[in-house]
C-alpha positions as CSV (number, residue, x, y, z in Angstrom):
1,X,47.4,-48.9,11.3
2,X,50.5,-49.7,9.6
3,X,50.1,-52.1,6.2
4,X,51.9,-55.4,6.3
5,X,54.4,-53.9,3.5
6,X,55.3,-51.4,5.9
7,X,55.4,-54.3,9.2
8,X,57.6,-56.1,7.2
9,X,59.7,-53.7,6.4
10,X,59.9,-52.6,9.6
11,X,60.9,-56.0,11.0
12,X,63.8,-56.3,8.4
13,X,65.0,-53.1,9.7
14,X,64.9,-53.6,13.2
15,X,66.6,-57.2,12.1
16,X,69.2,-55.2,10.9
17,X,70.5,-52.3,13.0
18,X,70.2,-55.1,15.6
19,X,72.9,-56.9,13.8
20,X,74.5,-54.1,13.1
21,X,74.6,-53.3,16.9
22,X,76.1,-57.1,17.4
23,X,79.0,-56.3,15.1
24,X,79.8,-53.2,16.9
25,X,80.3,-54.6,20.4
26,X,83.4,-55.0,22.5
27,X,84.5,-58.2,20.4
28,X,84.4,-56.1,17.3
29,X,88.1,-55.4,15.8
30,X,89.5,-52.1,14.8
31,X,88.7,-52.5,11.4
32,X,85.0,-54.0,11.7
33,X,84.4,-50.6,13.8
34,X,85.5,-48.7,10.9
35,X,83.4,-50.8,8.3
36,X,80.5,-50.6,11.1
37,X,80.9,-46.3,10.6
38,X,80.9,-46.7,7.2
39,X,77.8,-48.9,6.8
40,X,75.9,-46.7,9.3
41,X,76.5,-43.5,7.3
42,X,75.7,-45.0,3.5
43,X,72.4,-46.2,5.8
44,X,71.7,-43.0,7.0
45,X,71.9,-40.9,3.4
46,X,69.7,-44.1,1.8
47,X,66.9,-43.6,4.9
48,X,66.7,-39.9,4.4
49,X,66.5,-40.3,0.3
50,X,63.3,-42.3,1.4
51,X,62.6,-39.7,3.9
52,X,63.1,-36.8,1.6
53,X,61.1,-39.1,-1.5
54,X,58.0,-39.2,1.3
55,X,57.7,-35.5,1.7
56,X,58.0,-34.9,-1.9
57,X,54.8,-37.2,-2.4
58,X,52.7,-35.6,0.7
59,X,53.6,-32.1,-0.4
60,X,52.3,-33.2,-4.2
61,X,49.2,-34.0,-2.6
62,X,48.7,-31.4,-0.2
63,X,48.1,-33.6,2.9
64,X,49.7,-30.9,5.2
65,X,47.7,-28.3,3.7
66,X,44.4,-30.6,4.2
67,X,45.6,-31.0,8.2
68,X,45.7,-27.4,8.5
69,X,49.3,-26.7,8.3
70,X,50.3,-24.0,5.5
71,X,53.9,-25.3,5.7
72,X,55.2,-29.0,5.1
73,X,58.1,-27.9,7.7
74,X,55.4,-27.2,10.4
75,X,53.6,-30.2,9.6
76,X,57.1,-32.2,9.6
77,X,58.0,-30.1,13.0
78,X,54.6,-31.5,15.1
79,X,55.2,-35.3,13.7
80,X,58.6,-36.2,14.2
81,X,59.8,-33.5,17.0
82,X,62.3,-31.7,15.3
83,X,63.5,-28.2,14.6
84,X,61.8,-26.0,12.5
85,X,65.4,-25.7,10.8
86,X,66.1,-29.8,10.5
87,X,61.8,-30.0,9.1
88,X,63.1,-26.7,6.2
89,X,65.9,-28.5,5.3
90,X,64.4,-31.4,4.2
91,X,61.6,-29.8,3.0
92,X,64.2,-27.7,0.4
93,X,65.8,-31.2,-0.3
94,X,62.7,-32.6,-2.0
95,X,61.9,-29.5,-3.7
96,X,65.3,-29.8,-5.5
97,X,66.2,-33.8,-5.9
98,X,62.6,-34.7,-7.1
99,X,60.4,-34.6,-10.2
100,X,58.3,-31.8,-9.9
101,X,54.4,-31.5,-11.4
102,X,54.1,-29.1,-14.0
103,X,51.2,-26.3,-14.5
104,X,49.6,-28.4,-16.9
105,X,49.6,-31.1,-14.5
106,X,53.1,-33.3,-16.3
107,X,55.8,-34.5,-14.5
108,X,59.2,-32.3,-14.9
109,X,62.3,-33.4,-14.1
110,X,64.2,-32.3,-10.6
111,X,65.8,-28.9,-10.1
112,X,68.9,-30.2,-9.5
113,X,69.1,-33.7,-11.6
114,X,73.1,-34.5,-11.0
115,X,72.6,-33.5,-7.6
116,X,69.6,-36.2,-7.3
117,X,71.4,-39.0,-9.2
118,X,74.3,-38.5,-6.8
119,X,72.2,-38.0,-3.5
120,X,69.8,-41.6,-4.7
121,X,72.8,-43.3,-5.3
122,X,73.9,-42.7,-1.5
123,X,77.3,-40.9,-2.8
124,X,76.3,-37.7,-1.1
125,X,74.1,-36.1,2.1
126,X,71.7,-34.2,2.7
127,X,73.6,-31.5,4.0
128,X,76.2,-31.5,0.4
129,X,71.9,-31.2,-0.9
130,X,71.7,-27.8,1.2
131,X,75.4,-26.8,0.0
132,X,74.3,-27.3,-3.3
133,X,70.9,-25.7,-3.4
134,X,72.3,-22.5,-1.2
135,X,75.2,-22.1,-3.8
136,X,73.1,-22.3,-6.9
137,X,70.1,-19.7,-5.7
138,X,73.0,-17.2,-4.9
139,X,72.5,-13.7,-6.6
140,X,76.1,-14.4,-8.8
141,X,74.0,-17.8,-10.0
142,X,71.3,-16.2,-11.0
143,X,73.4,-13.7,-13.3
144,X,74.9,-17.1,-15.1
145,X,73.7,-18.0,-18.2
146,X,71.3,-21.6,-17.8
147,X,73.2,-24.0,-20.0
148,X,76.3,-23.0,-17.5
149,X,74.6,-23.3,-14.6
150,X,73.8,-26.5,-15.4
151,X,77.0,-27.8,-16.5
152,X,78.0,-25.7,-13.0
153,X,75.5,-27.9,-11.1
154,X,77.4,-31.1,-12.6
155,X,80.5,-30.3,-11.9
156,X,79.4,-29.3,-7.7
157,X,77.4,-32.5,-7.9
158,X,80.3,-34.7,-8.7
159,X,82.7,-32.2,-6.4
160,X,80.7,-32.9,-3.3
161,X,81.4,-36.8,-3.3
162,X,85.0,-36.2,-2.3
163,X,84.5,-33.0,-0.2
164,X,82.7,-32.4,3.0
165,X,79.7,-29.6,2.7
166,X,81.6,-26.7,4.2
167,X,84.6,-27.4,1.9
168,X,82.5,-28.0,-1.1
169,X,80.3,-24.4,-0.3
170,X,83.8,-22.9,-0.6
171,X,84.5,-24.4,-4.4
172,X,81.3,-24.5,-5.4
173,X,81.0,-20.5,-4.5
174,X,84.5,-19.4,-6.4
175,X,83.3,-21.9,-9.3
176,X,80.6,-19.8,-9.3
177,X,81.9,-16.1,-8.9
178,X,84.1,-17.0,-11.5
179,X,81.2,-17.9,-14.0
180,X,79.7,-14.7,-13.5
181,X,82.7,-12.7,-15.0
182,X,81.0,-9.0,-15.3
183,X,79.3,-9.6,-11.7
184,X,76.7,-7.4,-10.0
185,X,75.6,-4.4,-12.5
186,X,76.8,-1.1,-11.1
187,X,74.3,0.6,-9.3
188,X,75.2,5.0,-8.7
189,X,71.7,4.6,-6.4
190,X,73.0,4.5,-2.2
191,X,72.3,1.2,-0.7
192,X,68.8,0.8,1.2
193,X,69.0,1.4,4.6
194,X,67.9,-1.2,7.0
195,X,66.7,-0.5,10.7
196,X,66.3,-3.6,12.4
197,X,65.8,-5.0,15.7
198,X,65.7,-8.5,17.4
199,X,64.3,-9.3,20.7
200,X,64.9,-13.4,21.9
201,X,63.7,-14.5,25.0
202,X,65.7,-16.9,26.6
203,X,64.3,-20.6,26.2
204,X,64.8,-20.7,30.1
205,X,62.4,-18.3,30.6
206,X,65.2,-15.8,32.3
207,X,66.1,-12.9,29.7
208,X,66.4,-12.9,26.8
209,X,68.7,-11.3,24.3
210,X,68.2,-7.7,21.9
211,X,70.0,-7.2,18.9
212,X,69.8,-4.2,16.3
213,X,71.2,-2.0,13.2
214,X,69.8,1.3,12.5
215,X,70.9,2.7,9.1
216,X,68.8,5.8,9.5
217,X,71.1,7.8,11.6
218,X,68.4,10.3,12.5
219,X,66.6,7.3,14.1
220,X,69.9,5.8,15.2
221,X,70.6,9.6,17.1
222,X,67.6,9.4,18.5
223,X,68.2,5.7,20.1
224,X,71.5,6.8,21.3
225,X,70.8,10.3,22.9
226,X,67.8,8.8,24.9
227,X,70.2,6.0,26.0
228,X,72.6,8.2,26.8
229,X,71.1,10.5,28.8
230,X,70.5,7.9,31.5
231,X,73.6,5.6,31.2
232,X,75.6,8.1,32.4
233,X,77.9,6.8,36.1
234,X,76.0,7.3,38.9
235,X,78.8,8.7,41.1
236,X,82.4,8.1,41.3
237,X,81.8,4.3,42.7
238,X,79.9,3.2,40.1
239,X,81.9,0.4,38.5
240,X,79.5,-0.6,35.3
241,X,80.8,-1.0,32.4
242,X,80.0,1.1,29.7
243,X,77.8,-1.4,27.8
244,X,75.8,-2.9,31.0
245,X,74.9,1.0,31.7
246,X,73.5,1.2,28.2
247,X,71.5,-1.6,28.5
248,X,70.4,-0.5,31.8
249,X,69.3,3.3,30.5
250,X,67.6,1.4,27.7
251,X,65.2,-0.9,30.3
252,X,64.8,2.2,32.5
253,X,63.3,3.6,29.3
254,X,60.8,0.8,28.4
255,X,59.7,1.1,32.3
256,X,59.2,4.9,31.9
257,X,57.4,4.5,28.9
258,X,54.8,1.8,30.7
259,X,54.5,3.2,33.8
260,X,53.5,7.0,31.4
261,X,51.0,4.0,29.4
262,X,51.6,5.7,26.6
263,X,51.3,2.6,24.2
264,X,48.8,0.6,22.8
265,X,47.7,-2.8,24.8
266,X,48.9,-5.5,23.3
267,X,48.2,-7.7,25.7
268,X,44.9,-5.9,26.9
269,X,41.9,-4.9,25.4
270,X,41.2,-6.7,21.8
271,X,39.6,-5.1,19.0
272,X,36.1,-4.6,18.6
273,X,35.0,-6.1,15.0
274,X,31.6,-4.9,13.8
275,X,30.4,-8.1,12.1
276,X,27.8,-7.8,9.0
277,X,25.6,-10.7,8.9
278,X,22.7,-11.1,6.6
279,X,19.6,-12.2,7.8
280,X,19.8,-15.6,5.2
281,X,23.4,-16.9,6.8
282,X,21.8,-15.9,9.6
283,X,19.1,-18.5,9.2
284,X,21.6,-20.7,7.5
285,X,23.7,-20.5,11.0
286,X,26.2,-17.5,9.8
287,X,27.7,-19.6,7.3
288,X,29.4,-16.8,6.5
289,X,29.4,-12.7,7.5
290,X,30.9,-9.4,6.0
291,X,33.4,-7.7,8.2
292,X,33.6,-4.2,8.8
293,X,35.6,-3.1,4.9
294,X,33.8,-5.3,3.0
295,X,35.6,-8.1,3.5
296,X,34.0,-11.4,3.4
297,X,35.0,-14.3,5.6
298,X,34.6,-18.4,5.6
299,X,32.9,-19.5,9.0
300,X,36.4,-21.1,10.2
301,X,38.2,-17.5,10.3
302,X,34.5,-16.0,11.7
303,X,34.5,-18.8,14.5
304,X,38.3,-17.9,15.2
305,X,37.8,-14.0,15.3
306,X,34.9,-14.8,18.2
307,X,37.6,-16.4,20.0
308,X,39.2,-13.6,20.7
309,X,37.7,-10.5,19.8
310,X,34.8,-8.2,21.0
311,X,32.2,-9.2,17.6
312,X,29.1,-7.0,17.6
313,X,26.6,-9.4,15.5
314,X,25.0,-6.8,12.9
315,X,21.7,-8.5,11.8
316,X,21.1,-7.1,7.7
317,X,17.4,-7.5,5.9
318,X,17.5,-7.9,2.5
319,X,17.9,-4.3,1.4
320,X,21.2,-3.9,3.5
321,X,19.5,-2.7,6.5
322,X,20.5,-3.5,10.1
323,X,17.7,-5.2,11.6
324,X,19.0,-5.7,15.3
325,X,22.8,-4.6,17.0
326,X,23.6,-7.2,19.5
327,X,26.1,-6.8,22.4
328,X,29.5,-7.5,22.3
329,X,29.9,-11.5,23.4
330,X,32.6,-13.6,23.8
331,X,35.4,-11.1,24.7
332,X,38.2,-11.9,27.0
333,X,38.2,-9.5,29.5
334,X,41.5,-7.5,30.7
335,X,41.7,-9.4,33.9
336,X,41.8,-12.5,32.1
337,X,43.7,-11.9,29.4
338,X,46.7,-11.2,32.1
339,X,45.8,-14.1,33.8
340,X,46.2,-16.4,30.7
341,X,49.2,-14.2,29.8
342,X,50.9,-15.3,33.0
343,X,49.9,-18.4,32.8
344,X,51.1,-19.4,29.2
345,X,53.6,-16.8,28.7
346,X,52.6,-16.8,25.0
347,X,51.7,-19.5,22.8
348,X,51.2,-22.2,24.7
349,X,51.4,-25.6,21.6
350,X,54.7,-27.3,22.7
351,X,57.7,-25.6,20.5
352,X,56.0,-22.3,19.9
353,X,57.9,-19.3,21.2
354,X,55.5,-16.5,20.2
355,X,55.4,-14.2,22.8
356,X,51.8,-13.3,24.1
357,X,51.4,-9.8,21.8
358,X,51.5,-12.2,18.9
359,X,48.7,-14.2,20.4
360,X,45.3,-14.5,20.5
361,X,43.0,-16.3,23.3
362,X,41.4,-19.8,22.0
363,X,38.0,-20.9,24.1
364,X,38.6,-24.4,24.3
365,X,34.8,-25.5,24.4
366,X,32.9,-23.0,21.8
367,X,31.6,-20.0,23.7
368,X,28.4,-20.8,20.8
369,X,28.3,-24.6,22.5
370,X,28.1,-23.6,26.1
371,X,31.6,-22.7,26.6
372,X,32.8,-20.2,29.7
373,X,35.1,-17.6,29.2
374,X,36.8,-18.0,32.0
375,X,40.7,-19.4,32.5
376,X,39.7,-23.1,33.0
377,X,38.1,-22.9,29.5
378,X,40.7,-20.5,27.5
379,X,44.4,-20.9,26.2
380,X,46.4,-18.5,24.3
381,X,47.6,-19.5,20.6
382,X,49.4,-18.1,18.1
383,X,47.7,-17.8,14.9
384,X,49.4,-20.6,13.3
385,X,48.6,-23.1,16.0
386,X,45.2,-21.2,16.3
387,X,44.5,-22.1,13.0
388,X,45.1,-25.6,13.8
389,X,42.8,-26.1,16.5
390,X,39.7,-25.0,14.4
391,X,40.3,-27.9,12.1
392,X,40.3,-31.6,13.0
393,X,42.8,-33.4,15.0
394,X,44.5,-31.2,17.6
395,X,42.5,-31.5,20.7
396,X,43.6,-28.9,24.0
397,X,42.8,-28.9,27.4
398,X,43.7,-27.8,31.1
399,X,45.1,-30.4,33.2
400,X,46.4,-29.6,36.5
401,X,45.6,-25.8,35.9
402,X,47.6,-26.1,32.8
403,X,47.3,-26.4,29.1
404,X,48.2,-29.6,27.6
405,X,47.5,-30.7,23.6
406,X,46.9,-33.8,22.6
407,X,48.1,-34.7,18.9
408,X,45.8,-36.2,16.2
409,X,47.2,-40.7,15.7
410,X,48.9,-39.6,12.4
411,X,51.4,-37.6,14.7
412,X,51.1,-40.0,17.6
413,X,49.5,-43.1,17.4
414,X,49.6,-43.1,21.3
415,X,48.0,-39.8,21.9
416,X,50.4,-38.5,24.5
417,X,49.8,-35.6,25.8
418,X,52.5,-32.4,25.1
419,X,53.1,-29.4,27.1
420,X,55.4,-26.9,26.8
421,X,58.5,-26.9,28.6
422,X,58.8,-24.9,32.0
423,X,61.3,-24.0,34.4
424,X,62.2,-26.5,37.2
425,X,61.0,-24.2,39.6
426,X,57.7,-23.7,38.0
427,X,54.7,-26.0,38.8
């Protein structure tokens, strides 16, 4: 529950937008509309100093962390609905306009301290913050002596109360260049080659998009001569373009390739993990086990390799010997992991856009507590949003036939129910 402090504050704020929105109505004057804008906007950069002040303190203490979350952003993302891109910025924001805690546990002074001054005085945004930060972690910055830098950083700090972010990036990046005189050392070795490749479904759910850049032109060759051999015209009537043949050689490819089944299931059959347990955690309720390579792991990442993996239990004795093999338990089967697979179409927390090879299948009551592995009782996760269900406060559950996720009351006091979005035509 909200503290009277934070009631009252509350009130006085409501109080005044509420005024604010009086002022601003169809009596208001030319000039009182153009005060109103102005008000509004000092408003706004005060209310995200306080924002950006609260997640410097959370992220101090670690309360993300403590939910689960190994990102303030993520965290950030799930409570307030926004972008994982709005959650970063803001994130980077306190990072650079706060005091920081040193190793030894003392406060040091921000990152960027005209930058702060400037941004708690309301004189500049949080997107001239951005500007500012992006410019001064360039590659040139980082080849500039620190005493300049910092006189740099003053000079773009009192710069970006008369310009607007995209102007100041350009001045604040030829103040820069210019600072670092020699510029990059010369370097005889050839650039690195990068081979990369992008594939975006559409948030519709129809396509998606496929991007690439292959350096390696022996890779690159073989790309194109596959392609080509199937993007030639069919006949004298076919009126393609070059570009939608190529893309149509290249999906006529995939389909030959899965049709031959000539690649590994990533949506199939899970791995089989051989699971060492000794016979103490055994007795102790496997409070912990051995994997496979010697690896040891904490009941909450055993628990969430059950999910979704065939685990052999290997009972050791004392001296390291296996006492008892027992069968493989808990596995999804193929059948249903297609069936989930169509069902979610990848991870299924509202926001997520892993696609189903990146996910794993949750049982939503413990296979160990009585649990079925059947589709009523599984979802499929990422392992990020995996991770949070195994600790406290995310609850899922099928409603309708379909996954829903209820958040813990310091997301949503209310409890409401999310769901990813579907398509219109969809159920």
């Amino acid at each position: 529950m909200p503290s009277d402090r934070l009631a009252a504050a509350h009130r006085l704020l409501t109080e005044a937008i509420a005024a604010l929105d009086e002022v601003a109505g169809p009596a208001a004057s030319d000039d009182e509309l153009l005060s109103v804008l102005t008000l509004c906007e000092g408003a706004v950069r005060r209310l995200d100093r306080v924002t950006v002040s609260s997640i410097a303190t959370l992220e101090r203490r670690g309360t993300f962390t403590e939910r689960g979350y190994r990102t303030p952003a993520a965290g950030l993302a799930d409570l307030l609905n926004w972008e994982r891109s709005e959650a970063r910025r803001r994130t980077r924001a306190a990072e650079q306009v706060h005091p920081r805690t040193g190793l030894d546990g003392g406060v040091q002074p921000p990152r960027l301290p005209a930058t702060a001054q400037r941004f708690a005085e309301g004189r500049i945004g949080l997107r001239h913050v951005d500007v500012i930060a992006s410019v001064l972690d360039s590659h040139a910055a980082r080849r500039v002596s620190p005493e300049r830098l910092a006189a740099a950083e003053e000079k773009i700090a009192e710069h970006a109360c008369v310009y607007n972010p995209s102007e100041l990036h350009t001045w604040a990046r030829r103040l820069i260049e210019a600072l670092d005189e020699d510029g990059a050392e010369p370097d005889d070795a050839p650039p690195p080659q990068r081979n990369t490749l992008k594939v975006v479904a559409h948030r519709s759910g129809s396509g998606g998009r496929i991007s690439g850049r292959f350096d390696d032109a022996a890779r690159f060759d073989a790309i194109a001569a596959a392609v080509d051999a199937l993007a030639a015209p069919r006949d004298h009537l076919d009126d393609r373009r070059p570009e939608e043949r190529q893309a149509d050689a290249l999906s006529e490819l995939c389909a030959q390739v899965l049709e031959r089944g000539e690649l590994p299931e990533t949506g199939g059959r899970r791995p089989m993990l051989n699971v060492l347990i000794g016979l103490e955690d055994l007795q102790r309720r496997a409070q912990g086990a051995l994997l496979d390579f010697g690896g040891q792991v904490s009941p909450e990442s055993l628990r969430m390799l059950a999910c979704d993996a065939a685990v052999v239990p290997i009972v050791m004795n004392g001296a390291g010997q296996p006492l008892d093999v027992g069968r493989a338990t808990r596995t999804i089967p193929d059948g249903l992991r297609r069936a989930v697979t169509a069902r979610d179409r990848g991870c299924a927390h509202p926001g997520c856009d892993r696609p189903p090879s990146w996910c794993e299948v949750h049982h939503i009551v413990p296979w160990e507590h009585g649990g079925d592995t059947a589709l009523s009782n599984t979802v499929m996760v990422c392992k990020v949003h995996h991770r949070l269900l195994h600790h406290p406060g995310w609850v899922v559950r099928i409603r309708d036939g379909l996954p829903e996720f209820v958040p813990p009351r310091w997301i949503d006091p209310l409890q409401q129910p999310r769901r990813q979005p579907r398509p219109a035509t969809a159920a």
